[in-house]
C-alpha positions in Angstrom: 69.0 -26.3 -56.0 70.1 -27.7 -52.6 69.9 -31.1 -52.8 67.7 -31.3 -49.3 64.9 -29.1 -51.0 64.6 -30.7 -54.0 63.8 -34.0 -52.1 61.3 -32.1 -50.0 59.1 -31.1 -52.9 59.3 -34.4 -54.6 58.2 -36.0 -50.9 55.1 -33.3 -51.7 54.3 -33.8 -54.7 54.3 -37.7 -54.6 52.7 -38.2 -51.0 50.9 -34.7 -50.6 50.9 -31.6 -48.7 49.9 -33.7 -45.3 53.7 -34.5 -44.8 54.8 -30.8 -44.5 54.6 -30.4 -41.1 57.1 -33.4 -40.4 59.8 -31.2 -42.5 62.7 -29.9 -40.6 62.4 -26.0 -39.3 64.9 -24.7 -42.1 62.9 -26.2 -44.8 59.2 -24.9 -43.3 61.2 -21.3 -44.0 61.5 -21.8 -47.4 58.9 -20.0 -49.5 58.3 -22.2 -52.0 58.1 -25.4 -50.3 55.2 -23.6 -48.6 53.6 -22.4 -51.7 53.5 -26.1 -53.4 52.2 -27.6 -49.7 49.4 -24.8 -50.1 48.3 -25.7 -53.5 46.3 -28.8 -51.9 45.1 -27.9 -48.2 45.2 -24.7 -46.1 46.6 -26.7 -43.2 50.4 -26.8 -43.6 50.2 -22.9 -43.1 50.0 -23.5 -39.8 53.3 -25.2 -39.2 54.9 -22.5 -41.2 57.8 -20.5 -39.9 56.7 -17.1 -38.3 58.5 -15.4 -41.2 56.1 -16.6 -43.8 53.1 -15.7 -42.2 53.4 -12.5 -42.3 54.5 -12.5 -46.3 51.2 -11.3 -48.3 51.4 -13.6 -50.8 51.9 -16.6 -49.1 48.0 -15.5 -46.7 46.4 -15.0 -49.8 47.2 -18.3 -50.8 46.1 -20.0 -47.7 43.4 -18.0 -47.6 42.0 -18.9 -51.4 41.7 -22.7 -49.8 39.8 -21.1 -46.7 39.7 -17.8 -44.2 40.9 -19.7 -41.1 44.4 -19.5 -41.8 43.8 -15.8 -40.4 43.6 -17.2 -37.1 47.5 -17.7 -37.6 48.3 -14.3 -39.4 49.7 -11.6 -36.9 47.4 -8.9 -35.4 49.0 -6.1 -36.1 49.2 -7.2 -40.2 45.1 -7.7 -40.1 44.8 -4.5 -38.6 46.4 -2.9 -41.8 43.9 -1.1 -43.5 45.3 -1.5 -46.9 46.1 -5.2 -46.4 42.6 -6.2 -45.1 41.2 -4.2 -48.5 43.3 -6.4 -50.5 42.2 -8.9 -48.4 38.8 -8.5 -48.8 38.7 -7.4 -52.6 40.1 -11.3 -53.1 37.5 -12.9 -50.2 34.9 -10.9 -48.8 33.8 -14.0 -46.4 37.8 -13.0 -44.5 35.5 -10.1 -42.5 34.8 -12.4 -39.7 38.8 -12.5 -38.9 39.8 -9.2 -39.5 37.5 -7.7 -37.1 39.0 -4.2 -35.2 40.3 -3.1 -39.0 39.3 0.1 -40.1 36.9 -0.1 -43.6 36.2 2.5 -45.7 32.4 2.7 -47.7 33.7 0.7 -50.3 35.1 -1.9 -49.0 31.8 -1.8 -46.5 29.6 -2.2 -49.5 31.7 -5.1 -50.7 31.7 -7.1 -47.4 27.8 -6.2 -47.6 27.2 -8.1 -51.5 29.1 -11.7 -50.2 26.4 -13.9 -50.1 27.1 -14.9 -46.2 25.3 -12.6 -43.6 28.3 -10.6 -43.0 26.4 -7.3 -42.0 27.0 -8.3 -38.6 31.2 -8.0 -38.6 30.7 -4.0 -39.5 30.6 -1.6 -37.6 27.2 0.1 -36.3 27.5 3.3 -38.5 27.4 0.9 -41.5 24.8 -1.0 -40.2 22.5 2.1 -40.0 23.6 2.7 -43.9 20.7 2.5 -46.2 22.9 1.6 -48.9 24.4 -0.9 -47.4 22.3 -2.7 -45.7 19.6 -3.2 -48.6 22.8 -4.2 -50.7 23.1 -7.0 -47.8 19.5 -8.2 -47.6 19.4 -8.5 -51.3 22.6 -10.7 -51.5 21.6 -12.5 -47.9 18.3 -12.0 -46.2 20.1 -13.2 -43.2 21.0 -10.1 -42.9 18.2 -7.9 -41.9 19.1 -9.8 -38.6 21.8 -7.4 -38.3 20.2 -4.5 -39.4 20.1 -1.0 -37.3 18.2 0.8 -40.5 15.0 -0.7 -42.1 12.3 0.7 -45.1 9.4 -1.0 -47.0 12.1 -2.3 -50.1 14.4 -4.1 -47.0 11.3 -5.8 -45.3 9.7 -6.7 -48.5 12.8 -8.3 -49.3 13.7 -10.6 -46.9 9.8 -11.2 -46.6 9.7 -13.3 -49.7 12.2 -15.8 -47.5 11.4 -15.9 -44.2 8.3 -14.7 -42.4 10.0 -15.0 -39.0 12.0 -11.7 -39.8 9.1 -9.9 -38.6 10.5 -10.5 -35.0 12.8 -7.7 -35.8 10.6 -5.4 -37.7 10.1 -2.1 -36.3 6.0 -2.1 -35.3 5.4 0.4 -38.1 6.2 -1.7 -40.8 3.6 -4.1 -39.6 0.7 -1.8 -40.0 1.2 -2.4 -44.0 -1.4 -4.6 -45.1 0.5 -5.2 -48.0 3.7 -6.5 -45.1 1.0 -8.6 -43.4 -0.7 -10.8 -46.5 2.6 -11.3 -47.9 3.3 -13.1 -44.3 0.1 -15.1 -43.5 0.3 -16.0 -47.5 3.4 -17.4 -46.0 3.0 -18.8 -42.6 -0.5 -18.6 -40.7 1.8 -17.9 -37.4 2.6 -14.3 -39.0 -1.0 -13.1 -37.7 0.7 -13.1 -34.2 3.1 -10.0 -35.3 0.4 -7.9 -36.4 -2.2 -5.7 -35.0 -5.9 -6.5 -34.0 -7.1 -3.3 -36.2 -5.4 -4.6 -39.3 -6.8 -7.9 -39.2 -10.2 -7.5 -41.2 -12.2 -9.8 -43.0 -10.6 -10.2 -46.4 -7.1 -11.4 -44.2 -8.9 -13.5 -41.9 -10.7 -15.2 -44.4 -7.4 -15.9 -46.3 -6.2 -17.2 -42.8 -9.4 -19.8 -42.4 -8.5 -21.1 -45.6 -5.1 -22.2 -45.0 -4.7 -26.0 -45.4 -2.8 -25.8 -41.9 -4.7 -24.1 -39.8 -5.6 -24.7 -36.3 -7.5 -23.3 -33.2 -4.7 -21.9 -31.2 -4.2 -19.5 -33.7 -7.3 -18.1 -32.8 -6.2 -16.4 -29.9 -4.7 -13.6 -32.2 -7.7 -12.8 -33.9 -10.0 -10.1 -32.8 -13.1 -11.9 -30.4 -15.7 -12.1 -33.0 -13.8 -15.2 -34.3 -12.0 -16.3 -31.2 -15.0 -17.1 -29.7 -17.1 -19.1 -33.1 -18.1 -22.3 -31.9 -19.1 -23.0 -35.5 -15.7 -21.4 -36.4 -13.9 -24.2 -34.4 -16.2 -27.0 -35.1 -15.6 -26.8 -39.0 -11.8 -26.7 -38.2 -12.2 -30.0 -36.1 -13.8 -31.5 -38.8 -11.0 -32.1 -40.9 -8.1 -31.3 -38.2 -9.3 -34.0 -35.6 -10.6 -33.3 -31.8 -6.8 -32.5 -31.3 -7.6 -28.8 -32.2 -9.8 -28.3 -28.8 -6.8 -28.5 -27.5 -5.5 -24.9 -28.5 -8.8 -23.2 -27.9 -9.9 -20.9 -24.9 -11.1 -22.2 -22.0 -14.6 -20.8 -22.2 -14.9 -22.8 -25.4 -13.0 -26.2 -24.7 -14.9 -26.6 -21.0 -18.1 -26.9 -22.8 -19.3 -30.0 -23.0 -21.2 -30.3 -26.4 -18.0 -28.9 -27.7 -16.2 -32.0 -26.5 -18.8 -34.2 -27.6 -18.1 -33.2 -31.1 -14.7 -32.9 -31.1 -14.7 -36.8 -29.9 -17.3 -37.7 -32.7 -14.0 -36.4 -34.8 -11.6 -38.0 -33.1 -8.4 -38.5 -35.6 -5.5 -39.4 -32.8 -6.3 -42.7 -31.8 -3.1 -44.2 -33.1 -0.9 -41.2 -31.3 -0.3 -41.9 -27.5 1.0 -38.7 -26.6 -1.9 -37.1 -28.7 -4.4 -39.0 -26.7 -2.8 -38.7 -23.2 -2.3 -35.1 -24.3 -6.1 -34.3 -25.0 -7.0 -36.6 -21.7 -4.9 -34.4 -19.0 -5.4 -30.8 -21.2 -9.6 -31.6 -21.8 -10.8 -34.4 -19.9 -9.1 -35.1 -16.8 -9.9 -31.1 -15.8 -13.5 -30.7 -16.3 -14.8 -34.3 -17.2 -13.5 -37.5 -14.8 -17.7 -37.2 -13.3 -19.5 -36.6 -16.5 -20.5 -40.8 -17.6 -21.5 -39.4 -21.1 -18.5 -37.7 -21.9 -15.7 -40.3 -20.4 -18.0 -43.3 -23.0 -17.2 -41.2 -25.6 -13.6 -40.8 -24.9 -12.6 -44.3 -24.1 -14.7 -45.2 -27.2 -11.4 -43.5 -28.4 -8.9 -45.0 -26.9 -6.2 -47.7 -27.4 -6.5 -50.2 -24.4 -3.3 -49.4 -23.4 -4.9 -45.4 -21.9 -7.9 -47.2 -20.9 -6.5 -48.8 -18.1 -4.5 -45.3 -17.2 -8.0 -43.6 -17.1 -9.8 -46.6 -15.4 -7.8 -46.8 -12.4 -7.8 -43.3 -12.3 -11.9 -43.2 -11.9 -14.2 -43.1 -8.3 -15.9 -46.4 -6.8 -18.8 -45.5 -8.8 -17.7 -44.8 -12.3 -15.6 -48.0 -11.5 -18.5 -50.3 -11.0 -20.3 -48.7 -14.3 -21.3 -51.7 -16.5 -21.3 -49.5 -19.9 -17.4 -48.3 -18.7 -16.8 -51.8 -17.5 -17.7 -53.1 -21.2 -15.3 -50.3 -22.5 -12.2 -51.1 -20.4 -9.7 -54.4 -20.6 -11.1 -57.2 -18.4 -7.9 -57.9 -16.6 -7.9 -54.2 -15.0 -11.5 -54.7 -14.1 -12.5 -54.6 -10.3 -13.1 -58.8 -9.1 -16.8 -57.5 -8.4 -17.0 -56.5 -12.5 -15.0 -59.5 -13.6 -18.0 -61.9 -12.5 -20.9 -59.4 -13.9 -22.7 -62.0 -16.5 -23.2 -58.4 -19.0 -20.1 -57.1 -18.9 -18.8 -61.1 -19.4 -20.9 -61.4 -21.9 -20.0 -58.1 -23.8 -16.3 -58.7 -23.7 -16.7 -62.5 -25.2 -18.5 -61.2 -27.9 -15.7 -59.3 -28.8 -12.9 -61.3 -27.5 -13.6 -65.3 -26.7 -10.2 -65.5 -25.2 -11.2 -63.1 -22.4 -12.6 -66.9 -21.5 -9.2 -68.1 -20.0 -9.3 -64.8 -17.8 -12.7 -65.9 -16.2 -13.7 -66.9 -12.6 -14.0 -71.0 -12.0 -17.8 -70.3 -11.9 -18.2 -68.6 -14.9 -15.9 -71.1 -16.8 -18.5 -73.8 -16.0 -21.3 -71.5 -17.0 -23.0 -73.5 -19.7 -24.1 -70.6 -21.8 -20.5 -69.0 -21.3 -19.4 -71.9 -22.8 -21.5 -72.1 -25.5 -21.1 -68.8 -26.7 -17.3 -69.0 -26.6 -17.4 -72.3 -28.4 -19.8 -70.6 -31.3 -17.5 -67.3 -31.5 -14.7 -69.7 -32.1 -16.4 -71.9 -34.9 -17.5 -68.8 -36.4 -14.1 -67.2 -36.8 -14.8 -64.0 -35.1 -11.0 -64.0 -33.6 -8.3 -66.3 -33.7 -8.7 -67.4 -30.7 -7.9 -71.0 -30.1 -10.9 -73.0 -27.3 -8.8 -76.3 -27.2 -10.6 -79.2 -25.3 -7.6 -78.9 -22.7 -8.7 -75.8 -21.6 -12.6 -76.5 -21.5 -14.5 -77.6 -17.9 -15.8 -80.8 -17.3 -19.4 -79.6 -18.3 -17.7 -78.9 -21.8 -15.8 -82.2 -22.0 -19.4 -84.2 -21.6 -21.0 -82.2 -23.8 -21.8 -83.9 -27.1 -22.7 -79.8 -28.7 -19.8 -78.7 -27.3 -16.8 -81.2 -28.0 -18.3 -81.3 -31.7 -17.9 -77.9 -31.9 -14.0 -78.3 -30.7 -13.5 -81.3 -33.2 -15.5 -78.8 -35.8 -12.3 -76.0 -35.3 -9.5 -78.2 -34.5 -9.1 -81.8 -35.5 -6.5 -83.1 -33.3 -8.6 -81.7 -29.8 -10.4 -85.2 -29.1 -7.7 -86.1 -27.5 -9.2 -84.0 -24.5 -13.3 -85.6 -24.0 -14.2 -87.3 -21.6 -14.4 -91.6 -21.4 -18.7 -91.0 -21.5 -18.4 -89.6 -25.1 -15.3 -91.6 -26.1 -17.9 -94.3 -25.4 -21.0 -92.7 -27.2 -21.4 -94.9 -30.3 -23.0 -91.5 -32.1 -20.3 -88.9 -30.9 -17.7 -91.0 -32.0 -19.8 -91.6 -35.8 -19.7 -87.4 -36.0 -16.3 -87.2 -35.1 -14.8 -90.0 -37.1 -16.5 -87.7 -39.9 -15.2 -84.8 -39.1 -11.6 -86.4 -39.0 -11.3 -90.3 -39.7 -8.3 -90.1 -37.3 -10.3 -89.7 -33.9 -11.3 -93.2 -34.4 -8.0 -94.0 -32.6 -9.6 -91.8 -29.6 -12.9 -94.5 -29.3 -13.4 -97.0 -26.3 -12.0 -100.5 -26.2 -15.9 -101.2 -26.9 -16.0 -98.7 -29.6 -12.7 -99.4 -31.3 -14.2 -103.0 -32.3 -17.1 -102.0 -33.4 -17.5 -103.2 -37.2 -19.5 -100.1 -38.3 -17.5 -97.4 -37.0 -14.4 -99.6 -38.4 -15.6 -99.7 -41.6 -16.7 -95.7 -41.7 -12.7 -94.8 -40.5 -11.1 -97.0 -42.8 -13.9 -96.0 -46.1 -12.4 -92.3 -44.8 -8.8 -92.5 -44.8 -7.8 -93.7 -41.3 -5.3 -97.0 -41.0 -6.1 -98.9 -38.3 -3.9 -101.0 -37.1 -4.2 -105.0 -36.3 -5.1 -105.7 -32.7 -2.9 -107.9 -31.6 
């Protein structure tokens, strides 16, 4: 063996079939340098001398590792009948690159059994063949896709995988009620394919049932259900007020419809869901109806809120029991210094405090109630002396409260109670520490000495 060759298949077997192509020309002619390259990867047929693609033996085995290396075979050679039936008797999948070749029924019927949906690479008589094409739906459903010929055993068939083929069903086949609970039993979107006569109680019923149904699906049923306000309502009891959504106008512009369907409402957490049901339900028919906008924003993350309240008329606007609904920082300056809807928002939120007017932040009973939300843990909220008024800082009930929640806030009070003997006895209490905070009167006062240091607190020596 030349000496040249013989290092060429050792450079192939040792490094792999990767370094063919970087062989010189004379040694890409030889046959069975090509053959050992070919046992790993198709690829190195493609940098083969023009000779050996057209040798038979050499395509086959390129075509064993895959069917693109008859992108680089000669047109003439996979237009030979008798070498695409070789062809195809070793691969069936090689159809796709052999297409103008000549097949006989056979060789048709063997293309037809791959389990790829080649019944689209033959030509249209076979495609009309009964044979053939249920031999193709059988071995790929895919297939019926494809098909120019179709009975009850094709449909049937590719039925039992994919409801969608009724797309390409001929309308005959869909008038088998037999075809159209096999579909539903499948997907509740097959009712769409079939006709209104067909679709009698017993199906319907099975339809209702489904786990996954929803209202638009009633606008393929005959009227008698279409239109079922009680129909809808018992679907929007376990789907969510979403489902009004898909329903026909005359029944989603109603409003005790949408009353109910917000007494189920099961999108709160979904923005999209939520804006969706706002522009498709309420913005169209509802932005004037009071009742009906309460019950949404009831709803709604505060986030939308704001979107719908600035979105409302003067009136709606200046609407306490909306006012109490929406954020206080979006709320018109008339609103924001409306005792009720102050009031209201506190109760739920003492930090709405900071957001206050000056003249509600010196409000006595504003302040009372935020400093007895905060002691009473209803948020997290923090009402440090700092950010009290002055009628808060003189307030004995107040600035207890404060030292009540947080220890270190007697830092903030004013010098009147840092020089009321019986404060500063309730806060030394509280924390032995705000001793440190007493007058220069207070601070050498034997009793309230003794009570600090019987507590905890070191004082230190005065001079």
């Amino acid at each position: 063996m030349d000496l040249q060759k013989q290092e060429a298949l050792d450079l192939l077997r040792k490094y792999g079939s990767k370094y063919y192509k970087f062989l010189p020309l004379e040694l890409r002619k030889d046959k069975e340098i090509l053959m050992l390259a070919l046992q790993e990867k198709w690829e190195p047929f493609i940098f083969a001398d023009r000779s050996l693609k057209n040798d038979r033996a050499v395509i086959l085995n390129a075509v064993a590792k895959s069917e693109k290396a008859l992108i680089y075979v000669s047109k003439k050679l996979k237009k030979d009948a008798k070498f695409v039936k070789y062809l195809l008797a070793n691969n069936v999948n090689c159809i796709k690159y052999v297409l103008g070749a000549r097949l006989d029924f056979g060789t048709a019927m063997l293309v037809a059994s791959g389990n790829e949906p080649n019944l689209k690479f033959l030509d249209e008589s076979y495609r009309k063949n009964r044979k053939i094409v249920e031999t193709a739906v059988k071995s790929n459903w895919t297939n019926i896709y494809y098909a120019y010929y179709f009975n009850k055993k094709i449909v049937m068939e590719a039925l039992k995988h994919s409801w969608n083929i009724l797309s390409v069903v001929p309308d005959k086949f869909k008038r088998s009620k037999k075809v159209m609970q096999l579909a539903i039993n499948q997907n509740k979107w097959a009712i769409k394919y079939f006709p209104l006569e067909l679709k009698d109680k017993k199906i319907i019923k099975t339809l209702l049932e489904n786990p996954f149904f929803n209202a638009k699906i009633m606008q393929f049923l005959p009227l008698e259900y279409a239109y079922n306000e009680n129909l809808i309502k018992k679907v929007i009891v376990y789907k969510g007020s979403d489902v009004l959504r898909y329903a026909f106008k005359e029944i989603k512009t109603k409003e005790n419809m949408v009353l109910f369907a917000l007494e189920h409402w099961k999108y709160t957490y979904d923005y999209q869901n939520t804006k969706a049901f706002f522009d498709e339900i309420i913005a169209q028919y509802y932005m004037q109806n009071k009742k009906v906008l309460l019950a949404f924003l009831k709803n709604c993350d505060d986030k939308f809120r704001e979107e719908v309240y600035y979105n409302l008329s003067i009136n709606l606007k200046e609407d306490i029991d909306i006012c109490k609904l929406v954020p206080y920082s979006v709320l018109l300056s008339s609103m924001k210094s409306n005792i009720n809807v102050v009031e209201s928002k506190k109760s739920k939120n003492p930090g709405v405090y900071d957001l206050l007017p000056l003249e509600l932040k010196n409000n006595k009973e504003i302040v009372e109630q935020t400093m007895k939300s905060c002691y009473h843990n209803i948020t997290n909220y923090q009402f440090h002396l700092s950010k009290m008024p002055t009628i808060a800082k003189e307030s004995k009930t107040f600035c207890l409260y404060a030292i009540q929640l947080y220890h270190d806030n007697i830092s903030g009070i004013s010098p009147k109670l840092a020089d009321d003997k019986e404060f500063m006895f309730n806060a030394i209490k509280i924390n032995p520490d705000n001793f440190y905070m007493a007058s220069k009167r207070l601070f050498a006062d034997a009793e309230l000495r003794k009570l600090a240091e019987k507590l905890g607190c070191k004082i230190w020596n005065e001079s």
